[in-house]
KOLKOL-23107 format. One record per residue (C-alpha): residue number from 0; residue in three letters; chain; x, y, z. Coordinates in nm, 4 decimals, padded with zeros to 6 digits, m for minus. Example, Ala and Ser with C-alpha at 12.3 -4.5 7.8 and 13.67 -1.06 7.14 Angstrom:
2
NODE     n   res   chain         c1         c2         c3
NODE     0   ALA       A    01.2300   m00.4500    00.7800
NODE     1   SER       A    01.3670   m00.1060    00.7140
***
This chain:
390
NODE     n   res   chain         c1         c2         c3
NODE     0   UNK       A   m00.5253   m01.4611    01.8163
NODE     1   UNK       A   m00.4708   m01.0749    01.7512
NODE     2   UNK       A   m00.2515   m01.0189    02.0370
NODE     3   UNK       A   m00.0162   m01.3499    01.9336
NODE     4   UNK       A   m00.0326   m01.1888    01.5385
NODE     5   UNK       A    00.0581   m00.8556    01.6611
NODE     6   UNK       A    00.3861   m01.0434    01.8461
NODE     7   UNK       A    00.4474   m01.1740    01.5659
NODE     8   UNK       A    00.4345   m00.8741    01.3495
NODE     9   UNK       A    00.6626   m00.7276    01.5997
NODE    10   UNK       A    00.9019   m01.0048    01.5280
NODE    11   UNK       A    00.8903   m01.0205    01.1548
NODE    12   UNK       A    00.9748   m00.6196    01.1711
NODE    13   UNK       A    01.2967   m00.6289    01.2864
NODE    14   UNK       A    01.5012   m00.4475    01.0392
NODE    15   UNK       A    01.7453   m00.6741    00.7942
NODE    16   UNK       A    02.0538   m00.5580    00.7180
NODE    17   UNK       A    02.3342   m00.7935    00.4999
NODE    18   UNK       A    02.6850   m00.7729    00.4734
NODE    19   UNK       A    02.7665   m00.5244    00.1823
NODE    20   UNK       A    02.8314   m00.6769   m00.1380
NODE    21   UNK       A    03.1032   m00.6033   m00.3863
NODE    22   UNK       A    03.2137   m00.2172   m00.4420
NODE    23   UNK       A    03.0762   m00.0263   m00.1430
NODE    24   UNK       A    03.0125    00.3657   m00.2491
NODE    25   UNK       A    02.9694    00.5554    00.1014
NODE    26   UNK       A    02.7615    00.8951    00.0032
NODE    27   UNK       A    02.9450    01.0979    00.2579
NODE    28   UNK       A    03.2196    01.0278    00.0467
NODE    29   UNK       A    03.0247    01.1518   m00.2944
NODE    30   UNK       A    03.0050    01.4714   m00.0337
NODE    31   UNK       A    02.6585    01.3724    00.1005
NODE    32   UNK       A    02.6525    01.5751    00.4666
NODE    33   UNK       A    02.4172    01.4210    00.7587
NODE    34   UNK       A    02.3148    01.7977    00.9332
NODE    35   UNK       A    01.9955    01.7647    00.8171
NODE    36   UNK       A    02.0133    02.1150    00.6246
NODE    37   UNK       A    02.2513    02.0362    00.3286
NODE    38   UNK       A    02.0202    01.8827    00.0310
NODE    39   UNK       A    02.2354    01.5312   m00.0605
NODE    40   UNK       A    02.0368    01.4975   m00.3710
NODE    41   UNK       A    02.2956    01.5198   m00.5616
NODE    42   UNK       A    02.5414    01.2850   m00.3728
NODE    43   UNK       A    02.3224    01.0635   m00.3991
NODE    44   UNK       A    02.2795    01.0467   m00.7334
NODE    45   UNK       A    02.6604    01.0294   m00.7987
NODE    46   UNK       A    02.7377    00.7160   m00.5877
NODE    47   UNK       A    02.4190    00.5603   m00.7776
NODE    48   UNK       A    02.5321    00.6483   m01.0899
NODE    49   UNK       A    02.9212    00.5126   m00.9832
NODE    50   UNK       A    02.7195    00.1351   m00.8441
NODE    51   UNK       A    02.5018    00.1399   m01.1320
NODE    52   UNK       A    02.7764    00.1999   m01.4048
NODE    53   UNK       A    03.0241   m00.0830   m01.2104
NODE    54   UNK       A    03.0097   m00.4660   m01.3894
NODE    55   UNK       A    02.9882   m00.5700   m01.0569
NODE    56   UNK       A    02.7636   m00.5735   m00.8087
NODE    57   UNK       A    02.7660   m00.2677   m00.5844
NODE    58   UNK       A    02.6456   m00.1096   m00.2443
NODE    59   UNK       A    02.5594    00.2418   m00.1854
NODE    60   UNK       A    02.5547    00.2549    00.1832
NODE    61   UNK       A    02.4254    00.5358    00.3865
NODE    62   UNK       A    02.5485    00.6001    00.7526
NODE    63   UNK       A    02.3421    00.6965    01.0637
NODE    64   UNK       A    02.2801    01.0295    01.0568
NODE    65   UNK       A    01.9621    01.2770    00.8898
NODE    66   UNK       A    02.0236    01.3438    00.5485
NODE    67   UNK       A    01.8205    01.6300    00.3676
NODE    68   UNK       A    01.6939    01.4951    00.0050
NODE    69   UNK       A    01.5412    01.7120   m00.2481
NODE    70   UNK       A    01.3745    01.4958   m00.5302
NODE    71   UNK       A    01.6022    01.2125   m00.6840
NODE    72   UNK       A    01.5342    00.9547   m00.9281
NODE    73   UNK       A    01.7984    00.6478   m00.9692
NODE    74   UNK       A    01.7638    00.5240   m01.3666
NODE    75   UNK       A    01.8483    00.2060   m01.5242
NODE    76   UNK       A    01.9402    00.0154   m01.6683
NODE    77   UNK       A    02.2123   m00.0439   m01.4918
NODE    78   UNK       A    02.5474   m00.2279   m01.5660
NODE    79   UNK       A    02.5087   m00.5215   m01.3623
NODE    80   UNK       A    02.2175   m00.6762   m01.1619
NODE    81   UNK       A    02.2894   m00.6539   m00.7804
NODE    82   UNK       A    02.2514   m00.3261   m00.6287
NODE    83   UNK       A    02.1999   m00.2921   m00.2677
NODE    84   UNK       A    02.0325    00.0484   m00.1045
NODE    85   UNK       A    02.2054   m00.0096    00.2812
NODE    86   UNK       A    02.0371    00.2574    00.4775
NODE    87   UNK       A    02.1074    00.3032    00.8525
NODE    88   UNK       A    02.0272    00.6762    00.8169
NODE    89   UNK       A    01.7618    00.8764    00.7510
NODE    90   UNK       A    01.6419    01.0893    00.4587
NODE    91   UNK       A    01.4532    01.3863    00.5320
NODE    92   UNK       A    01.2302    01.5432    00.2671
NODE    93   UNK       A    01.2388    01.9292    00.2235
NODE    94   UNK       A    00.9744    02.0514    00.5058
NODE    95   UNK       A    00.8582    02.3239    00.2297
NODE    96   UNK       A    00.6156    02.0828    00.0692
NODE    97   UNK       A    00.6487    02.3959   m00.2808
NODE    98   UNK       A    00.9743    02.2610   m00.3327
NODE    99   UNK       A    00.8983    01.9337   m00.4921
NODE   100   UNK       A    00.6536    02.1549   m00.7856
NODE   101   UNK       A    00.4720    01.9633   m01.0233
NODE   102   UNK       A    00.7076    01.6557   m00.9784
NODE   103   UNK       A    00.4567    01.4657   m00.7166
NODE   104   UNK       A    00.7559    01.2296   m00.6519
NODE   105   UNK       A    01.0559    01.2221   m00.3798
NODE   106   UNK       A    01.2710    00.8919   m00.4020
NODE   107   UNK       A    01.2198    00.7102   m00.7341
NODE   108   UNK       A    01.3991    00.3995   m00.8848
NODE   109   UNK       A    01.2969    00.3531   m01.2595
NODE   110   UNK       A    01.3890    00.0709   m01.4748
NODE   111   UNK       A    01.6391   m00.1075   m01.2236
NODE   112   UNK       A    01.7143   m00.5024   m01.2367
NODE   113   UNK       A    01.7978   m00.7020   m00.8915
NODE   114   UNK       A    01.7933   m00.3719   m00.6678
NODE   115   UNK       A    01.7356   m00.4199   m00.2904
NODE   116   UNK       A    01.6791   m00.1581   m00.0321
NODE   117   UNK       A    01.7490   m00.2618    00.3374
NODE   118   UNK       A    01.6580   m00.0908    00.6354
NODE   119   UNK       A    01.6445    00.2950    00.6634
NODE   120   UNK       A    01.3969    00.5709    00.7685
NODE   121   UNK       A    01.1765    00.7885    00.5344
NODE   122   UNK       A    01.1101    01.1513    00.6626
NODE   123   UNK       A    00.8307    01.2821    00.4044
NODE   124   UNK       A    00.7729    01.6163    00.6456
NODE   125   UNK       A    00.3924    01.5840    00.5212
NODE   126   UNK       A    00.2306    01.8122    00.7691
NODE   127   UNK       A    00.2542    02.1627    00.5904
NODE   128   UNK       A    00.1093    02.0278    00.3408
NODE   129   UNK       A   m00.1801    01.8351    00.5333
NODE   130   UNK       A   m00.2129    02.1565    00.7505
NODE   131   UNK       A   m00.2371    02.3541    00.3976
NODE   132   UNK       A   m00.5266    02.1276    00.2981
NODE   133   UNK       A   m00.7155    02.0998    00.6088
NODE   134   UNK       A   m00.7237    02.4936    00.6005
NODE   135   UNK       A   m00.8383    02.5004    00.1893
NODE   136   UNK       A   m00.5594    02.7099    00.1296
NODE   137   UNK       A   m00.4460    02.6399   m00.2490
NODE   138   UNK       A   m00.1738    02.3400   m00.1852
NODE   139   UNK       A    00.0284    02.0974   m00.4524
NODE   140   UNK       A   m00.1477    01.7371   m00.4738
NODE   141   UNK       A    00.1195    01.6024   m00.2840
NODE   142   UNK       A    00.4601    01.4057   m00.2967
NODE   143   UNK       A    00.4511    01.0421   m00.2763
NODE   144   UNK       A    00.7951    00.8917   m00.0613
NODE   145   UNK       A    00.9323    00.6520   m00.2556
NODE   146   UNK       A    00.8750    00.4878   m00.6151
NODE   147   UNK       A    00.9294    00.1610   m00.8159
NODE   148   UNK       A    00.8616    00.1864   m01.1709
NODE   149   UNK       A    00.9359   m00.0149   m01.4282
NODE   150   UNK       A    01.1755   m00.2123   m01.2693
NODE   151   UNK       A    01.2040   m00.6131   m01.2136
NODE   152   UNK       A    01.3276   m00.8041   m00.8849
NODE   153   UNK       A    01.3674   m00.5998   m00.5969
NODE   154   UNK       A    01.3487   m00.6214   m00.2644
NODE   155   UNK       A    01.2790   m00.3762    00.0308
NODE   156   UNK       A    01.3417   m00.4987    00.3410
NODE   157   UNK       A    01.3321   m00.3178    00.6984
NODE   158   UNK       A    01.2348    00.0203    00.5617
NODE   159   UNK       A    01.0717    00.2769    00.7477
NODE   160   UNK       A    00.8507    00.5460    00.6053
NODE   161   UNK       A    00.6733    00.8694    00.8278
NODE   162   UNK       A    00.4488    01.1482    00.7308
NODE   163   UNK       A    00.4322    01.1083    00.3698
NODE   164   UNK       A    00.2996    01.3814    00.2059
NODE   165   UNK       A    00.0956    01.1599   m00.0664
NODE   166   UNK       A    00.1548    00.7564   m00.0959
NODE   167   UNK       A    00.4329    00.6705    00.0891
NODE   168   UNK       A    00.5440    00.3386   m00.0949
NODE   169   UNK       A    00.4184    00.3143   m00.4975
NODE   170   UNK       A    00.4805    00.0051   m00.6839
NODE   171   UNK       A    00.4032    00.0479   m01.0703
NODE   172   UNK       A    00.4645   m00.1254   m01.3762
NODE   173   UNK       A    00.7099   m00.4108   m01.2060
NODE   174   UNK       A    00.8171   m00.7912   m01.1986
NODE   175   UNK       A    00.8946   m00.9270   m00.8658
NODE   176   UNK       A    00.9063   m00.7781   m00.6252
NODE   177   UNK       A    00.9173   m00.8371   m00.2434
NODE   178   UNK       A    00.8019   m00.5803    00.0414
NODE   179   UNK       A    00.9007   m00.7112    00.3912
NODE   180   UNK       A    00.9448   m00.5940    00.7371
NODE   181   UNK       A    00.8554   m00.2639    00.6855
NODE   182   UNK       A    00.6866   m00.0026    00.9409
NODE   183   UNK       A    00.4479    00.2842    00.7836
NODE   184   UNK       A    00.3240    00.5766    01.0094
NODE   185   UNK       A    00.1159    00.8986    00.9597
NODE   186   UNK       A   m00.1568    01.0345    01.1735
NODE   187   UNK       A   m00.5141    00.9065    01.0956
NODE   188   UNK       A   m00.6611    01.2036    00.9583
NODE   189   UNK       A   m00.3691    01.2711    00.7313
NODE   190   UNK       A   m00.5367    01.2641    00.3653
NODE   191   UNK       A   m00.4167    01.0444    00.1132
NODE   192   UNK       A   m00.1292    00.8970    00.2396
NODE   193   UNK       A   m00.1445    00.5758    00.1261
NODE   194   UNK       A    00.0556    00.3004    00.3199
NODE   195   UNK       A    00.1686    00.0732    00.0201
NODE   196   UNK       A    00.0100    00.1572   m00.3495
NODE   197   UNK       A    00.0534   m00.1651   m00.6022
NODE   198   UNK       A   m00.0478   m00.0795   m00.9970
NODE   199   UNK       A    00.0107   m00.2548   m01.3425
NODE   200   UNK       A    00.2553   m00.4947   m01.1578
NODE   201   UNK       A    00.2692   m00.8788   m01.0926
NODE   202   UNK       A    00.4549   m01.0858   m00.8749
NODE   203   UNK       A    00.4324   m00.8496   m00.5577
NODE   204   UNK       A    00.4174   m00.9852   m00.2352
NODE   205   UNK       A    00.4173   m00.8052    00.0687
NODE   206   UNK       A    00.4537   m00.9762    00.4056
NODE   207   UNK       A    00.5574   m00.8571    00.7925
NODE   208   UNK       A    00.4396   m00.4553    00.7190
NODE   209   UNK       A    00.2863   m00.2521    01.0264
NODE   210   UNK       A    00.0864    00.0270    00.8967
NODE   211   UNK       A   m00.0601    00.3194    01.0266
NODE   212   UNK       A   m00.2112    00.6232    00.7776
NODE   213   UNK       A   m00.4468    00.8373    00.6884
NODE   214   UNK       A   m00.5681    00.6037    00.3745
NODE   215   UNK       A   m00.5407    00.2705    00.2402
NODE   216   UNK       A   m00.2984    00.0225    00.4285
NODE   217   UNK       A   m00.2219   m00.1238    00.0852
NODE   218   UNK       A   m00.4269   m00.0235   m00.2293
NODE   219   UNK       A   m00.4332   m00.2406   m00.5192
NODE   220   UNK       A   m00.4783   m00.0698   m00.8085
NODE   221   UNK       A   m00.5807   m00.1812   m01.2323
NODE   222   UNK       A   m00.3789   m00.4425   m01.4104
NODE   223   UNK       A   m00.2281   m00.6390   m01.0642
NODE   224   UNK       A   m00.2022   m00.9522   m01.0805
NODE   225   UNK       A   m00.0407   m01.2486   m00.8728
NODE   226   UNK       A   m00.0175   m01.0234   m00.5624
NODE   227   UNK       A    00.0574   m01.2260   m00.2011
NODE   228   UNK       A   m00.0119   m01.0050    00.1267
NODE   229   UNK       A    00.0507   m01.2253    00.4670
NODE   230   UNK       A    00.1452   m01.0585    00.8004
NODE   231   UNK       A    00.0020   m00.7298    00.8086
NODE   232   UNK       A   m00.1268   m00.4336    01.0200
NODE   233   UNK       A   m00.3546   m00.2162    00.9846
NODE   234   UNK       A   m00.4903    00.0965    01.1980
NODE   235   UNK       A   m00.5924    00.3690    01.1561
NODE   236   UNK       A   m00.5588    00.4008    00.8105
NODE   237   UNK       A   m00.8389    00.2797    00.5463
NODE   238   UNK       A   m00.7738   m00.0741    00.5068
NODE   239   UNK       A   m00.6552   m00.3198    00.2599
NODE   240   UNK       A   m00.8741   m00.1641   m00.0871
NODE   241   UNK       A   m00.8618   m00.3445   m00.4312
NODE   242   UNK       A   m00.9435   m00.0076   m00.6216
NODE   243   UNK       A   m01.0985    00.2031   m00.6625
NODE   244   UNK       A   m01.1019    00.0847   m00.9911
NODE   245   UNK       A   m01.3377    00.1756   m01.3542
NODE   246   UNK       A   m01.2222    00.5477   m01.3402
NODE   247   UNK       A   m01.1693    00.4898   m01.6844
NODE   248   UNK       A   m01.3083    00.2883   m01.8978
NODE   249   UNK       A   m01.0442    00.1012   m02.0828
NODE   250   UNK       A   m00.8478   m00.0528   m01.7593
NODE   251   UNK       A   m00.6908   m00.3494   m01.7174
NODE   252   UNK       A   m00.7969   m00.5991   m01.4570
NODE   253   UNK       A   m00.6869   m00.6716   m01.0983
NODE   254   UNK       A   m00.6692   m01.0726   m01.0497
NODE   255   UNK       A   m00.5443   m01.3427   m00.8336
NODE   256   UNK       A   m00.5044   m01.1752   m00.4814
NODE   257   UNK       A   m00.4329   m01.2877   m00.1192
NODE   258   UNK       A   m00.4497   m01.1232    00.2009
NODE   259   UNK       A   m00.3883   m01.3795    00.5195
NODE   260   UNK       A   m00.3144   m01.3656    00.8085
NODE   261   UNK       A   m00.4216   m00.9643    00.9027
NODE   262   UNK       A   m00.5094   m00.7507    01.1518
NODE   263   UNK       A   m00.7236   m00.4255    01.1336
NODE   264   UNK       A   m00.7728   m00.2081    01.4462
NODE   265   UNK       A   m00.9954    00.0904    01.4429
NODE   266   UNK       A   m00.9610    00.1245    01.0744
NODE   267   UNK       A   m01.2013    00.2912    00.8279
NODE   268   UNK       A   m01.2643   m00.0767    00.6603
NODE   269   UNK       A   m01.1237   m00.4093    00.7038
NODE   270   UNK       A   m01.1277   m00.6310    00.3699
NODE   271   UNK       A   m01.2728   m00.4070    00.0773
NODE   272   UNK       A   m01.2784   m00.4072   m00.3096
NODE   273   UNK       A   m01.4030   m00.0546   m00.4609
NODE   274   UNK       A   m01.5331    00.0678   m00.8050
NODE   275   UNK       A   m01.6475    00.3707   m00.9847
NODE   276   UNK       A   m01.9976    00.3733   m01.0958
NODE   277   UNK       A   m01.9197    00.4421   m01.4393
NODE   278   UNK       A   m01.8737    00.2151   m01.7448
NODE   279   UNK       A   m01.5674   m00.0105   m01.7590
NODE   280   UNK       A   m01.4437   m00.3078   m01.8584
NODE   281   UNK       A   m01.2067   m00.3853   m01.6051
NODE   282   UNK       A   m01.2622   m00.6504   m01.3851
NODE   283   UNK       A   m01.1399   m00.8352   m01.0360
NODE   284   UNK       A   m01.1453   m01.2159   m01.0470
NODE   285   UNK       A   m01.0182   m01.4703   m00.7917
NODE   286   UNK       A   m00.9627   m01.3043   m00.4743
NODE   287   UNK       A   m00.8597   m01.5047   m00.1620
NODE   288   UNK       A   m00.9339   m01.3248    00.1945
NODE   289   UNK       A   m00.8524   m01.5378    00.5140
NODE   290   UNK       A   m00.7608   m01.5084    00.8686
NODE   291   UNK       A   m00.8365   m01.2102    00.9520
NODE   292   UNK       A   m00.9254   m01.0213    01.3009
NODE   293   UNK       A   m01.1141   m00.7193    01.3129
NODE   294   UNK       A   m01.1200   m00.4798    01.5843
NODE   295   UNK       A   m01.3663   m00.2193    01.6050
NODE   296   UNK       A   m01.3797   m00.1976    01.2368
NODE   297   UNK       A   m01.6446    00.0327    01.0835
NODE   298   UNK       A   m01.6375   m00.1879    00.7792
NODE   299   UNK       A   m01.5305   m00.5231    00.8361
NODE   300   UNK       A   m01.6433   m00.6550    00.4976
NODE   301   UNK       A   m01.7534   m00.4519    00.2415
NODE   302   UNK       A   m01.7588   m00.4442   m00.1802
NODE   303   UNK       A   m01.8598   m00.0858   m00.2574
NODE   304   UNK       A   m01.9823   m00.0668   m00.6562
NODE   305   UNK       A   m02.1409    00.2642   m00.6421
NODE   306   UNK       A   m01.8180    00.5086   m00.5682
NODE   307   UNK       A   m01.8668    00.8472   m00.7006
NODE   308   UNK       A   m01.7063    01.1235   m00.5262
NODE   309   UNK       A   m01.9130    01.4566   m00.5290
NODE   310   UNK       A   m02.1906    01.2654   m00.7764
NODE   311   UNK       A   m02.0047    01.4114   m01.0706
NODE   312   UNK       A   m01.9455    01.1814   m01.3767
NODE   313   UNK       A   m02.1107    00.8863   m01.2660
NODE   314   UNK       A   m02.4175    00.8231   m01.5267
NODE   315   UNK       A   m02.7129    00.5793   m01.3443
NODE   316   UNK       A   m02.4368    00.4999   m01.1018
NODE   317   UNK       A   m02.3771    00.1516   m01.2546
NODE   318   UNK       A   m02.0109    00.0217   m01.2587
NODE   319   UNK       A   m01.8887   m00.2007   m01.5594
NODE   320   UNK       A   m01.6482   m00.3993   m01.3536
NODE   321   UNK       A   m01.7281   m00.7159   m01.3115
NODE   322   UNK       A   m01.6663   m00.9069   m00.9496
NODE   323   UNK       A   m01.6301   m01.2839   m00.9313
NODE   324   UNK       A   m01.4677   m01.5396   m00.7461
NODE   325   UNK       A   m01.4190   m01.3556   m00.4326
NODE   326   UNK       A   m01.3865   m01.5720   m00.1142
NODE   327   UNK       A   m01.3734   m01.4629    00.2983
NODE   328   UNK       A   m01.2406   m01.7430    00.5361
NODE   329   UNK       A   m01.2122   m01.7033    00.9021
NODE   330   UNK       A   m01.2976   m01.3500    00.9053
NODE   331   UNK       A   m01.3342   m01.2397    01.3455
NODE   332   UNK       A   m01.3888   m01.0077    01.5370
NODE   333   UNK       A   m01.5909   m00.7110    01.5913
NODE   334   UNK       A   m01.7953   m00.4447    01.3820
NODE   335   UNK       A   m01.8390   m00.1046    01.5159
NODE   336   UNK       A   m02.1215   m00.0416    01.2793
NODE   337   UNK       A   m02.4422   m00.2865    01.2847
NODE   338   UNK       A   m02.3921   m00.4098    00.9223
NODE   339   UNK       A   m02.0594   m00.5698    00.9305
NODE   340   UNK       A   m02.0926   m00.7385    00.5253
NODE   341   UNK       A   m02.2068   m00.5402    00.3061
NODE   342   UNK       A   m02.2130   m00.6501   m00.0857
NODE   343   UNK       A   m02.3101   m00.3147   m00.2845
NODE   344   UNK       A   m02.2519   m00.3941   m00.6333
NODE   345   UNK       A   m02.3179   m00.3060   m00.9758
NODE   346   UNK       A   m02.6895   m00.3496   m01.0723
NODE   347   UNK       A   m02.5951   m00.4370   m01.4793
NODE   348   UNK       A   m02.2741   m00.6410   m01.3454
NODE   349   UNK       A   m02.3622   m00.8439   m01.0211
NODE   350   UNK       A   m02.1045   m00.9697   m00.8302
NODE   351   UNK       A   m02.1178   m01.3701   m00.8345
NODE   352   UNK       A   m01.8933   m01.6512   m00.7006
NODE   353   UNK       A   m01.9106   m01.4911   m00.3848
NODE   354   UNK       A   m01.7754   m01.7563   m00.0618
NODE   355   UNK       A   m01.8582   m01.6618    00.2657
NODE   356   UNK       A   m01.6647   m01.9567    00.5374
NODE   357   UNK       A   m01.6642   m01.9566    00.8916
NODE   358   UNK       A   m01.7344   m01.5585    00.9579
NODE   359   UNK       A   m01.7892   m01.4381    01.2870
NODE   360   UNK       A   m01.8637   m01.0570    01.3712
NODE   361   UNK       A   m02.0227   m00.9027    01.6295
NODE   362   UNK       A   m02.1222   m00.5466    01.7163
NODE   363   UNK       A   m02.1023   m00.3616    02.0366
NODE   364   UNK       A   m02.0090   m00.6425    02.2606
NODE   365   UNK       A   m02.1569   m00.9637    02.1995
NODE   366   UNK       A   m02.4392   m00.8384    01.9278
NODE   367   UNK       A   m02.4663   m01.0000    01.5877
NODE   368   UNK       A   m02.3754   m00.7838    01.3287
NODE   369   UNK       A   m02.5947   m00.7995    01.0235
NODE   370   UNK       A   m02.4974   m00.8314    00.6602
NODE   371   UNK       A   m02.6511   m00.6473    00.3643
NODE   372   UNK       A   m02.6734   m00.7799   m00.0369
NODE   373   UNK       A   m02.7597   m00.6233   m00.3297
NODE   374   UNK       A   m02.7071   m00.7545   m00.6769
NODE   375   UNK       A   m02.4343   m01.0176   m00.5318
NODE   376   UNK       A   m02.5112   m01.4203   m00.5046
NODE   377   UNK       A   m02.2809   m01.6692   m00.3868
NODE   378   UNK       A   m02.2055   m01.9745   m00.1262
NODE   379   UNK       A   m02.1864   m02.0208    00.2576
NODE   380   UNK       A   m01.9971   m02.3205    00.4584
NODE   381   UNK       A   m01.9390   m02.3593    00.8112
NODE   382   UNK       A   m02.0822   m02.0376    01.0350
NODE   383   UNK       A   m02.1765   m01.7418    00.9369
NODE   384   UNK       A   m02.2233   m01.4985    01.2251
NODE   385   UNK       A   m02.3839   m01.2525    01.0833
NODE   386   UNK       A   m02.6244   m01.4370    00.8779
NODE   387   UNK       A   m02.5336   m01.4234    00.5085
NODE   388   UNK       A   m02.7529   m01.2526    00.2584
NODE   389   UNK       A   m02.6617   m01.4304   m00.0409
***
């Protein structure tokens, strides 16, 4: 099943590029340059400001070539409700990882109606900056590649992003929107770099994305909700994380989630949900988890409760959120750590409604794995390879 998901990953990525609509504003012709040297911020900005200010809907396209881009942000709201991002180029962030500052943004859209972004290549020119922390020499946070705030009904279709410095894709605060056919790629020990962060938003789906990082696949942060994720790869990289979440304690909860349909090769963890040990009220509540293949996975299955980097600021490390209604179907493969399920929650907030259904893990070769459950209780139907602990 892996190798005929991975084909059809392949498939699904191809990138999709449409027929320009209405007013087409070239950047070369706003005096963007593609030598790779000449920062294009600003021509950038110009054609989106000319597309965003027409009544009609509008096309900034981008040719083939490498385009330098120093930090840009595209504001709404815009004139009319179709704009189109055509990108057969690519944009190449400043290699001098100092030049962004304080901003800890590259590429942001922020408070845009009915924008789409098709095809493209992201150059985030992360590895100063990884190199910088690696050494503990006194280095910026980081940069994340691109950002959606605030913004309702977009689509981003055939993108590519490399070497982030921080997050390469961050979704916050927005309505709608659709993330398909995109490729993600940084080296596995590149820290933080975040495949595809979703926060405060609902109505996200994300569908056909290959992903390889030094973090989280996807992370799922407070206050999603309604969030679909079908056809995805992951490896190296972290997995696919709801949270961490109760940093603070007034946060909003993360509910109704899918993942289908995944793979996870030599990744950190496979399917995992992860809170502070602190106080909180937030909370995750009917999460859906199916069809997914593991391969060598250290952590298959996990619910971690008792996060608390450094042991700083985590009182009786006992997390407030509260778990429930979390369910695993058809979860394969193999483990390459004996305890393949593990359940570590919150001693004063058990997880419950916990559905385990036709798992099967192993551990170097044809072992069992084993499973391990503390303060969680739920149900079991069909097999259960390892044997469940609730």
């Amino acid at each position: 099943m892996a190798n005929i998901l991975i084909s059809l990953l392949l498939t699904t990525l191809s990138i999709h590029l449409i027929a320009s609509v209405g007013a087409v504003y070239n950047i070369v012709d706003f005096g963007a340059k593609s030598d790779g040297q000449t920062d294009s911020a600003n021509a950038l900005l110009s054609a989106w400001n000319a597309a965003c200010q027409s009544t009609s809907p509008a096309t900034i396209y981008v040719p083939n070539g490498k385009f330098l881009v120093g930090h840009a942000t595209f504001t709404g709201p815009c004139a009319n409700n179709k704009i189109n991002v055509q990108i057969y180029g690519t944009f190449v962030a400043p290699s001098n990882y100092a030049n962004f500052g304080s901003v800890g943004e590259w590429i942001v859209f922020d408070k845009v109606v009915g924008l789409s972004v098709y095809g493209g290549t992201l150059d985030g020119s992360g590895s100063g900056l990884w190199a910088c922390k690696a050494s503990g020499g006194s280095c910026s946070d980081g940069t994340t590649s691109m950002t959606f705030r605030n913004s309702k009904d977009v689509l981003i279709s055939g993108l590519t992003s490399l070497n982030s410095e921080l997050y390469h894709i961050v979704i916050y605060n927005c309505d709608g929107v659709t993330v398909q056919s995109v490729k993600i790629n940084a080296p596995g020990n590149s820290p933080n770099t975040d495949g595809i962060h979703v926060e405060e938003s609902n109505g996200v789906t994300i569908t056909g994305a290959s992903i390889q990082t030094g973090d989280d696949c996807v992370s799922i942060g407070p206050g999603t909700t309604n969030l679909w994720i079908e056809l995805v790869s992951c490896g190296p990289g972290h997995g696919i994380s709801i949270g961490s979440l109760g940093k603070g304690y007034n946060e909003r909860g993360v509910q109704n989630v899918t993942v289908k349909t995944t793979v996870f090769t030599g990744s950190e963890n496979g399917l995992r949900i992860k809170t502070w040990g602190r106080p909180s009220d937030a909370f995750v509540q009917g999460v859906v988890f199916e069809h997914s293949v593991m391969q060598n996975v250290q952590n298959p299955i996990i619910i971690d409760q008792n996060y608390c980097p450094d042991n700083k600021g985590c009182p009786d490390q006992s997390s407030g959120v509260k778990i429930s209604q979390v369910t695993y179907t058809d979860i394969h493969g193999s483990s390459a750590s004996k305890v393949a399920v593990k359940f570590d929650c919150s001693p004063t907030n058990p997880c419950s409604g916990i559905e385990l259904q036709n798992i099967k893990l192993t551990y170097s070769g044809a072992q069992p794995a084993e499973a391990s459950c503390t303060h969680a209780t739920g149900t079991t139907a069909g097999f259960i390879i390892p044997p469940s602990c609730l």
